[in-house]
ZAMARGU-4260 file (C-alpha; in steps of 0.2 Angstrom, whole numbers, plus 5000, padded with zeros to 4 digits):
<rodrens>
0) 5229/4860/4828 | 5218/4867/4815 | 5204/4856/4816 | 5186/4857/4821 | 5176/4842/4832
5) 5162/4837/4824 | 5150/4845/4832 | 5156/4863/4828 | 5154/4859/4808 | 5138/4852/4813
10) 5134/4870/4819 | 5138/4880/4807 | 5129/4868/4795 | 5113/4871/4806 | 5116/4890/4805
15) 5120/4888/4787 | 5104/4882/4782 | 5093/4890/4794 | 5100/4907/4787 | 5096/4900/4770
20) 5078/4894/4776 | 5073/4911/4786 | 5083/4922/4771 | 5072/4916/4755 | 5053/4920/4760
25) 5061/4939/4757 | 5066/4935/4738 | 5047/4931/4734 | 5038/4949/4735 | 5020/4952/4741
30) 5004/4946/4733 | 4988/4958/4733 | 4978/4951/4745 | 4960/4956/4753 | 4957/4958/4771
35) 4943/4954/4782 | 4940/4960/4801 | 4927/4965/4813 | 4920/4985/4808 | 4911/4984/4826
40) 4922/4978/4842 | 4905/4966/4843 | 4905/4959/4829 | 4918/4942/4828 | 4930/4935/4814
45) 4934/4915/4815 | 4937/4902/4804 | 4918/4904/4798 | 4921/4920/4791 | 4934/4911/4782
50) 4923/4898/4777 | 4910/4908/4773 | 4922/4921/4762 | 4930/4905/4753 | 4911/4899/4750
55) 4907/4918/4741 | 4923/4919/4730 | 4918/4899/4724 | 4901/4907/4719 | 4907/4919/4709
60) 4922/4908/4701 | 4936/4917/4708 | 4952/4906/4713 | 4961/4913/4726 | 4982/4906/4729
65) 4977/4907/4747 | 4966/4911/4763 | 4972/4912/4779 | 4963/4915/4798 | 4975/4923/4809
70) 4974/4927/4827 | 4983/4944/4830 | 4980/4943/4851 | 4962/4940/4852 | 4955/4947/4839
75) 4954/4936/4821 | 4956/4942/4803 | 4954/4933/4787 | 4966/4936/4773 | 4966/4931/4755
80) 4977/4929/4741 | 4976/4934/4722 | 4987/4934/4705 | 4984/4950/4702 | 4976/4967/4707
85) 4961/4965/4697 | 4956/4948/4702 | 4960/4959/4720 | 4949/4974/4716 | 4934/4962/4711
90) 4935/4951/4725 | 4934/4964/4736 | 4918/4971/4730 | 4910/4955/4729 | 4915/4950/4746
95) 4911/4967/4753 | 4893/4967/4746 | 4891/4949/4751 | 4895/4952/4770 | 4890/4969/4772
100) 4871/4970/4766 | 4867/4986/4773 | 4882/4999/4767 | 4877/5010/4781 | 4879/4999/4796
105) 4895/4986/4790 | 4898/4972/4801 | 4914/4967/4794 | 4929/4979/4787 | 4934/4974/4770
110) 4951/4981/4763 | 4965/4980/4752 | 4981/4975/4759 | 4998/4966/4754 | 5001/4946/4759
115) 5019/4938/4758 | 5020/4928/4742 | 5032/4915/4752 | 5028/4895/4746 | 5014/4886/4757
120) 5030/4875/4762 | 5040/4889/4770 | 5027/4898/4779 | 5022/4880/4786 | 5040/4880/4795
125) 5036/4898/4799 | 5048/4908/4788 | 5040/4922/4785 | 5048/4940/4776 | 5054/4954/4785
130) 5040/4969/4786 | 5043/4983/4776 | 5041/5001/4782 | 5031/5014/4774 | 5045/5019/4764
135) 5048/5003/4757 | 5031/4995/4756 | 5021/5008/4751 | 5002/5012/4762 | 4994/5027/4770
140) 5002/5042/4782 | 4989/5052/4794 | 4994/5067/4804 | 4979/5068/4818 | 4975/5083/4828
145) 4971/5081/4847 | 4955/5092/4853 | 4963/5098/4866 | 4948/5110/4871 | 4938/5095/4870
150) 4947/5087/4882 | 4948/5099/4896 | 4926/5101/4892 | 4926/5082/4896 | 4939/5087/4912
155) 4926/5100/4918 | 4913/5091/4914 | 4919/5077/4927 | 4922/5092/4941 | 4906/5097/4940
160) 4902/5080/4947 | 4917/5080/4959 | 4910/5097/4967 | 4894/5090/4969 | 4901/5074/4977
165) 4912/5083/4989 | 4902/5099/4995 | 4887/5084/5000 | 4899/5076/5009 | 4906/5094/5017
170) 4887/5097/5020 | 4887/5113/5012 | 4872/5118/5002 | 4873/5120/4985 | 4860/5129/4974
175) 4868/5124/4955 | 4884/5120/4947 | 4888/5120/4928 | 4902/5121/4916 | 4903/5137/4907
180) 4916/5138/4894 | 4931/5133/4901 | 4927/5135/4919 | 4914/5128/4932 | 4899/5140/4940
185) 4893/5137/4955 | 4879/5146/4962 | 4876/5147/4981 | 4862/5154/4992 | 4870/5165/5003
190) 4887/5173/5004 | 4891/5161/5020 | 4889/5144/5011 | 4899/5152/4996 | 4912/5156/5009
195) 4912/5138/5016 | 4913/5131/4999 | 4927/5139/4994 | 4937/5133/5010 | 4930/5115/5006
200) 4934/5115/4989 | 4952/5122/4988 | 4955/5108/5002 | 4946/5094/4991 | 4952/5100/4974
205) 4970/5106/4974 | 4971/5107/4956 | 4957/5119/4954 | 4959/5138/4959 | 4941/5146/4966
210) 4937/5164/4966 | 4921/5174/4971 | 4912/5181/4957 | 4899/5191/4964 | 4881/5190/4965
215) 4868/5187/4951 | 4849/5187/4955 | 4849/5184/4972 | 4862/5170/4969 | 4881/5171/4976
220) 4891/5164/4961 | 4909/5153/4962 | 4920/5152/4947 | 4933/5137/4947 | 4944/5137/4934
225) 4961/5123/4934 | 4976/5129/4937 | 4991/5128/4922 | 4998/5114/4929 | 4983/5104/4930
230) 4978/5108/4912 | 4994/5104/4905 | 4993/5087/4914 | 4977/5084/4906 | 4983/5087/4887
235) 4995/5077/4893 | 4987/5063/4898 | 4975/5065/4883 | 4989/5063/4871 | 4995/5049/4878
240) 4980/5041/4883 | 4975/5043/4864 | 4990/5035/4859 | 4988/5019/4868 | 4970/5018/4861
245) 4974/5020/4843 | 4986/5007/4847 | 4977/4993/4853 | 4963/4997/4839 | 4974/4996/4825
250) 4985/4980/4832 | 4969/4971/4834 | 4964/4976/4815 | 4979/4965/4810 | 4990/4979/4801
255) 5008/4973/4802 | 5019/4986/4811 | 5010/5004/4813 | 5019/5017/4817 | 5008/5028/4829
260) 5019/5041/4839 | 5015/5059/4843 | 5023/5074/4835 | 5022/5092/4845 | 5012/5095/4860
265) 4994/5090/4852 | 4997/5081/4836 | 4999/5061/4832 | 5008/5054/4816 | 5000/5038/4810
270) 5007/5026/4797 | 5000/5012/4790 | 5011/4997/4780 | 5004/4989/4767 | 4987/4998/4768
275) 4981/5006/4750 | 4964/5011/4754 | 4963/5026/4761 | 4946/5025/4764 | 4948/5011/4773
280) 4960/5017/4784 | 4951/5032/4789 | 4938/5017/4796 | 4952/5008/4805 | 4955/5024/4814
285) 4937/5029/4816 | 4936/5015/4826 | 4942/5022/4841 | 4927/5022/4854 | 4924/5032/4870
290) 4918/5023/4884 | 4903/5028/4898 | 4897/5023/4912 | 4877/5027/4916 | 4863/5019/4927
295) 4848/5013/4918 | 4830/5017/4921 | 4819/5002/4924 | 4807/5012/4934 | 4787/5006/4927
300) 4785/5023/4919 | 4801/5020/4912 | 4797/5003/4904 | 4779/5009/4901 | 4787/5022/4887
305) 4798/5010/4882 | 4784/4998/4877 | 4776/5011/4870 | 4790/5015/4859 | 4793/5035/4868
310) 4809/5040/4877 | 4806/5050/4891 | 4813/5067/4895 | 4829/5064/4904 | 4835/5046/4896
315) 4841/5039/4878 | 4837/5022/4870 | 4851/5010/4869 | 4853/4994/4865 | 4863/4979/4873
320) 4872/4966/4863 | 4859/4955/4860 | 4849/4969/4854 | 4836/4973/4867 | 4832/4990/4871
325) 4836/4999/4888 | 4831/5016/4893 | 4848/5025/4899 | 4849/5043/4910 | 4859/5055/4902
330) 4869/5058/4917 | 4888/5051/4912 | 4895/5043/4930 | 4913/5039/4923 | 4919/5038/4909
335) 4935/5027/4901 | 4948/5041/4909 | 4944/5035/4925 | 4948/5018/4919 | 4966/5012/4922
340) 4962/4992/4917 | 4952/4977/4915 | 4954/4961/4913 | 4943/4945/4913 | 4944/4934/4929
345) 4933/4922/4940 | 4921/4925/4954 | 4929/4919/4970 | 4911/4911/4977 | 4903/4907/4960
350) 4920/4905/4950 | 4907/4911/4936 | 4918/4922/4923 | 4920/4939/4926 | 4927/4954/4920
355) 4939/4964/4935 | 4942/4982/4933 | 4953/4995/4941 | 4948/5013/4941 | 4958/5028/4948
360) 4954/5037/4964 | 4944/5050/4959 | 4934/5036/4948 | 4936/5023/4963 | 4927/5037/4976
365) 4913/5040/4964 | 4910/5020/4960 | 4909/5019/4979 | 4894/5034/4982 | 4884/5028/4966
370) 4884/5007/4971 | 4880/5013/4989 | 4865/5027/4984 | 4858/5012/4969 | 4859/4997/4980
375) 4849/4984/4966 | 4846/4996/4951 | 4857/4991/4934 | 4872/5001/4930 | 4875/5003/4911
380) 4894/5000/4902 | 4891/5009/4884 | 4905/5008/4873 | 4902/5023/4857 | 4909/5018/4841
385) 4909/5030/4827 | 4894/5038/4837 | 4883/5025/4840 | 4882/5019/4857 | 4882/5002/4863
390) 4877/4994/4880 | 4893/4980/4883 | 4885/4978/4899 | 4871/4981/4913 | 4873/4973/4930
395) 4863/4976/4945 | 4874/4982/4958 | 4870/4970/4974 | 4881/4982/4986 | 4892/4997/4989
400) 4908/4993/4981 | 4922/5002/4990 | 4938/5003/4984 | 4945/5005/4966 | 4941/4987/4960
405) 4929/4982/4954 | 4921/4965/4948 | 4906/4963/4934 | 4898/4946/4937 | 4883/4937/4925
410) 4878/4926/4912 | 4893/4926/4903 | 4905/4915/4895 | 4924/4915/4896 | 4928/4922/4879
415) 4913/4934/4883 | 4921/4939/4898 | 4938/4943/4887 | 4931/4952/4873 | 4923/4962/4885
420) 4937/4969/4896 | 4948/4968/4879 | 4932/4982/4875 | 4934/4993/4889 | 4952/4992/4890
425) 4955/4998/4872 | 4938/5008/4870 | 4942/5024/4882 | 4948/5039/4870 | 4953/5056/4881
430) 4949/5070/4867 | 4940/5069/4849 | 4955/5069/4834 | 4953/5077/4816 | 4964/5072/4801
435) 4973/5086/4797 | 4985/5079/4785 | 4985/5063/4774 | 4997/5054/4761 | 4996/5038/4750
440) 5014/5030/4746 | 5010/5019/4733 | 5019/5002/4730 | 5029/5007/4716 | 5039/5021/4727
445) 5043/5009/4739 | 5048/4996/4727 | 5059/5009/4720 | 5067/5014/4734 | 5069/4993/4737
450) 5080/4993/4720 | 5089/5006/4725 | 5095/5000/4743 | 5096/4984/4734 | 5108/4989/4721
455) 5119/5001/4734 | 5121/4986/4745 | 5125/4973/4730 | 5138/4985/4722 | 5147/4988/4739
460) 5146/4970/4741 | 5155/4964/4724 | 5170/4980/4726 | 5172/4974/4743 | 5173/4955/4736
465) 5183/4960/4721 | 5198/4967/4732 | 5198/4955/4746 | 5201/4942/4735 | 5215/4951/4722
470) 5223/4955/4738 | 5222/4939/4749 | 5219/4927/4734 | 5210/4909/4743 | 5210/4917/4760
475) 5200/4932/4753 | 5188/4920/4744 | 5186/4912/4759 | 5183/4928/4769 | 5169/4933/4753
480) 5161/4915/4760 | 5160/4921/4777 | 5153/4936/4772 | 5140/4930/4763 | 5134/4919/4778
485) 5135/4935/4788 | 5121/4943/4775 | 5109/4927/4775 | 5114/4927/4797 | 5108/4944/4797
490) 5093/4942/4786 | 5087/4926/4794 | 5087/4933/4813 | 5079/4951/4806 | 5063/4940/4796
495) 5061/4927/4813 | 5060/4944/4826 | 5047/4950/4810 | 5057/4966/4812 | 5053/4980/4800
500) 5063/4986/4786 | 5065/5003/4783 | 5079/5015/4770 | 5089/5017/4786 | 5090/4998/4790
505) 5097/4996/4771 | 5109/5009/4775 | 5114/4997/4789 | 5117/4983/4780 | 5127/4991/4770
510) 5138/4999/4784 | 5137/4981/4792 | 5146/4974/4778 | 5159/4985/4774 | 5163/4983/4797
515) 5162/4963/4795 | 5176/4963/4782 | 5186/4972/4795 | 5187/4956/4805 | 5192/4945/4791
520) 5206/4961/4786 | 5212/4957/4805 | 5214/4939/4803 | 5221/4939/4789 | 5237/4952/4792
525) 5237/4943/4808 | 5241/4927/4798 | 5255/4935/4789 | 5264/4944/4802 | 5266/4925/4808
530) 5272/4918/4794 | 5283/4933/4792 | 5290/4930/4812 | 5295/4911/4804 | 5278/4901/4810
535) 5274/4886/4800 | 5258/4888/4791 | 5248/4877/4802 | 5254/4889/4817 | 5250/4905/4808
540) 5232/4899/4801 | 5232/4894/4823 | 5240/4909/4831 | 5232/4923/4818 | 5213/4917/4821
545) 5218/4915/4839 | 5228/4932/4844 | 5216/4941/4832 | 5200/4938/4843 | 5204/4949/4856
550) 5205/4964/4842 | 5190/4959/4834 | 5180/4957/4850 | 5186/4976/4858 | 5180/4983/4841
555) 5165/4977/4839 | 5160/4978/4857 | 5162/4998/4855 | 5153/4999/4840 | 5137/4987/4851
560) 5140/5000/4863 | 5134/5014/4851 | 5123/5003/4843 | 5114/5001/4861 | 5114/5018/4866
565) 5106/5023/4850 | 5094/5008/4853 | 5089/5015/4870 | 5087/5033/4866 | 5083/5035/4848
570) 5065/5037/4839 | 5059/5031/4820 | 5071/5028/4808 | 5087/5028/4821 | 5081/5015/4833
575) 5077/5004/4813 | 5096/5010/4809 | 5102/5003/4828 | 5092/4987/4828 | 5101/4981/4811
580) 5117/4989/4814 | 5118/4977/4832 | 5113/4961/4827 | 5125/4963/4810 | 5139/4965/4823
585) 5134/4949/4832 | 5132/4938/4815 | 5148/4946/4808 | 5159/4940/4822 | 5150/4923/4820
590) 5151/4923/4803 | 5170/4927/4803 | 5176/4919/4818 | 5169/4903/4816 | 5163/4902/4798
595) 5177/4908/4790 | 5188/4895/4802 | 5179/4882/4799 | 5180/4886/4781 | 5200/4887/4784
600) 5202/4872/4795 | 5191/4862/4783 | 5203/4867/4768 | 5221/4866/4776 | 5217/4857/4793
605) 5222/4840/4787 | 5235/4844/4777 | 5250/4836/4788 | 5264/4846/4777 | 5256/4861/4772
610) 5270/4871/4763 | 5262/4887/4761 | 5246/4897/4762 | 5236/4907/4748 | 5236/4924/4756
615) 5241/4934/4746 | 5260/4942/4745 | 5269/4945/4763 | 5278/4959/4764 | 5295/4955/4773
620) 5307/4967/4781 | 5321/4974/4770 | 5310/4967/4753 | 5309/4975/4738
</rodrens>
């Protein structure tokens, strides 16, 4: 009746030990470590970086307890281990002189960072800790504020180009347009094309209002200023278009878990686990780029002035990324705004690698006139990074390209063709940021606030042990064992999803253990008002785990319910709360359904005459 196949022991074994095995890297703390990664978008970090770092720290007699290369998506980083802070402090200054020659143009980013201090053995089996949020681990907090006037210059700036674009298509004469402040100008030569404009333009542009604004010099003038609505969409999409760029440039830098969200209408919060120098985090951020789009000037006169080391009026020297020089017009044709996506691909005729991208429609309708007016001139890619501008790349445009994709074709490898669409498609930023407030949280807070959570949790845990076993003797022992699976079950599936940590996932721990008793508290009195109604022992052990189930299961599913919804809809430090608070509901009912049972049918299960049942005293009807 009370017995287990095989098979079921078996699985809870299997659970057993892989709670045990996932659990323990958490117990071993963190190791200063230094950190390596690329400080240009160009520059790449393999495993002969790792080589080559290993090779400088042999030089200069430092032993490290380990080096790692890591992929994090496409982009590698190099981490090594040391004892202590100091052996840290002076490795990074000697790897950092070592790799960056020239202080004012790096090549590689070396900072400070925090590495697992798990065995070799256990990370081999990939058991690796929990991350720890900023409160718990220490590292950097930045508060950036979005120029929002900047991006709606950048916004007019780009209309100026769309009036041009759409009164030459109209066939209306135009005699100058600029931005002026936060507005366009147009000039016109007579009061009939002015007229005609504005009809065309309040057609082509919906989003822009045009009013006549008098006469200047002979000149009729045109002021187009965006209406509310379209401004407020472009601070939007500003906002959010920063967000996902900061993003993807911190996640490629390796930093476990940031937390980049945006507070109020124009500001972003930024946090950074683990990081301790705040220098170098300011770099990390810095290296958010800006993408342009521009043809180049191969003209002879061009290339004569070129030769001769001059830049002629109208174009900048840039270089590509093997470093040749190319003379650029200053004339930006699109810039990353208009870019929704790139990827890397193949050439359906030459099935050479090639890098597809997707603009948007305004960006789609001005590729289409510029391929069609530069038929066999070279189109520039420049990627700016900490205001220096790069060309990623410059192909010759072979024919109007219609439509919003498009395809960039040449010499290139595969892994070339990747790093360059990973480039553009993490390069574009909408409006310039400012650090407006920053804060370190250094490693000794957070391991307070550990010790803390820690000892909350572990003095809840032995009153909660101390009376479940006074009042339900064996049964409540039993129950503690179950319990104690439930904490390693939870711990184990919260360090394999790498989950982060914060003070309100302790709290949930906590809460989930004082709800996992309540199962145990089920079965139990569920045991005793059998043996009170005259069941044999083997029945109630039977019939109380059994009709107990359906209790248990109603409970918890409630408390999922809310767990769930405050996964779907909370932010921060709610949705950390939610995502412990649900998976210590599944492990409890594991843990008590069939742990504890098998704990139970393990014990009394074979016990052909079992007489009685530790449980504590039952309470019969009429007793005194």
């Amino acid at each position: 009746m009370n017995r287990y196949s095989l098979w079921k022991y078996l699985a809870v074994l299997v659970a057993l030990i892989i709670g045990l095995l996932y659990t323990l890297p958490n117990f071993f703390g963190e190791s200063p470590a230094v950190q390596v990664a690329g400080a240009k978008s160009t520059v790449k970090v393999d495993n002969n970086v790792l080589s080559r770092v290993e090779g400088i720290l042999a030089q200069n007699s430092i032993t490290p307890t380990g080096s790692f290369f890591e992929m994090n998506g496409p982009v590698g980083t190099v981490r090594v281990r040391f004892e202590t802070t100091d052996v840290q402090l002076k490795a990074k200054d000697i790897i950092e002189k070592a790799l960056n020659p020239d202080p004012s143009n790096p090549d590689y980013t070396v900072a400070l960072n925090l590495l697992p201090a798990s065995p070799n053995w256990l990370s081999s089996l990939g058991a690796r800790p929990m991350y720890l949020g900023l409160d718990l681990r220490g590292g950097v907090h930045f508060l950036l504020q979005v120029d929002m006037k900047g991006a709606l210059t950048g916004r007019y700036d780009s209309l100026a180009s769309d009036v041009r674009n759409a009164l030459r298509d109209a066939k209306v004469p135009l005699a100058g347009v600029e931005r002026s402040d936060m507005s366009l100008a147009a000039s016109f030569n007579s009061a009939a094309d002015r007229d005609a404009a504005i009809s065309e333009l309040r057609r082509a542009m919906p989003d822009m209002a045009f009013t006549p604004s008098g006469e200047n010099g002979g000149r009729f003038l045109l002021t187009g200023r965006l209406t509310e609505t379209a401004v407020t969409q472009v601070q939007t999409n500003a906002l959010k278009q920063n967000i996902t760029t900061l993003h993807n440039r911190i996640n490629e830098l390796g930093v476990a878990e940031p937390i980049i969200q945006q507070q109020g209408a124009d500001r972003i919060v930024v946090q950074l686990p683990g990081v301790q120098d705040v220098a170098k985090a300011k770099e990390i951020l810095g290296r958010t780029a800006t993408l342009e789009i521009r043809m180049v000037d191969d003209s002879p006169s061009a290339m004569a002035a070129l030769s001769a080391g001059t830049v002629p009026f109208g174009l900048e020297r840039y270089e590509d990324r093997d470093g040749r020089p190319l003379l650029l017009r200053r004339q930006v044709i699109l810039t990353g705004e208009n870019l929704q996506d790139a990827q890397p691909g193949r050439d359906q005729q030459t099935q050479q690698p090639s890098v597809n991208l997707t603009l948007d429609s305004k960006g789609a309708r001005i590729f289409r006139d510029v391929t069609r007016d530069n038929i066999n001139k070279r189109m520039a890619i420049v990627l700016f990074e900490q205001g220096k501008g790069e060309v990623v790349t410059a192909p010759v445009i072979r024919s109007e390209i219609p439509g919003g994709q498009v395809q960039i074709s040449g010499s290139m490898t595969a892994q070339e063709a990747a790093d360059t669409a990973l480039l553009l498609r993490a390069g574009a930023l909408a409006a310039p940021m400012e650090i407006i407030e920053e804060r370190t949280i250094g490693p000794s807070l957070g391991a307070d606030n550990i010790k803390q959570g820690f000892n909350a949790t572990l003095y809840g845990f032995i009153a909660i042990v101390i009376f479940i076993i006074l009042y339900y003797h064996l049964m409540g022992l039993f129950s503690t064992i179950g319990l104690t699976f439930n904490v390693l079950l939870l711990l184990a599936v919260l360090s394999m999803l790498q989950a982060t940590l914060t003070l309100p996932g302790i709290a949930a721990i906590a809460l989930t253990l004082g709800m996992a008793i309540d199962a145990n508290v089920l079965i139990n009195e569920r045991i005793r008002e059998e043996l009170r109604n005259g069941a044999s022992p083997q029945q109630a052990i039977h019939l109380g785990f059994d009709r107990a189930w359906a209790t248990i299961f109603d409970s918890n599913l409630t408390s999922l319910i809310v767990g769930v919804a405050l996964l779907a809809f909370g932010t921060g430090p709610i949705r950390g709360f939610a995502v412990v608070h649900c998976i210590g509901i599944l492990t409890s009912m594991f843990s008590s359904v069939v742990g504890v049972r098998a704990l139970v049918n393990l014990y009394y299960g074979n016990r052909r005459r079992l007489q009685s049942i530790s449980i504590g005293q039952i309470w019969k009807p009429g007793q005194k």
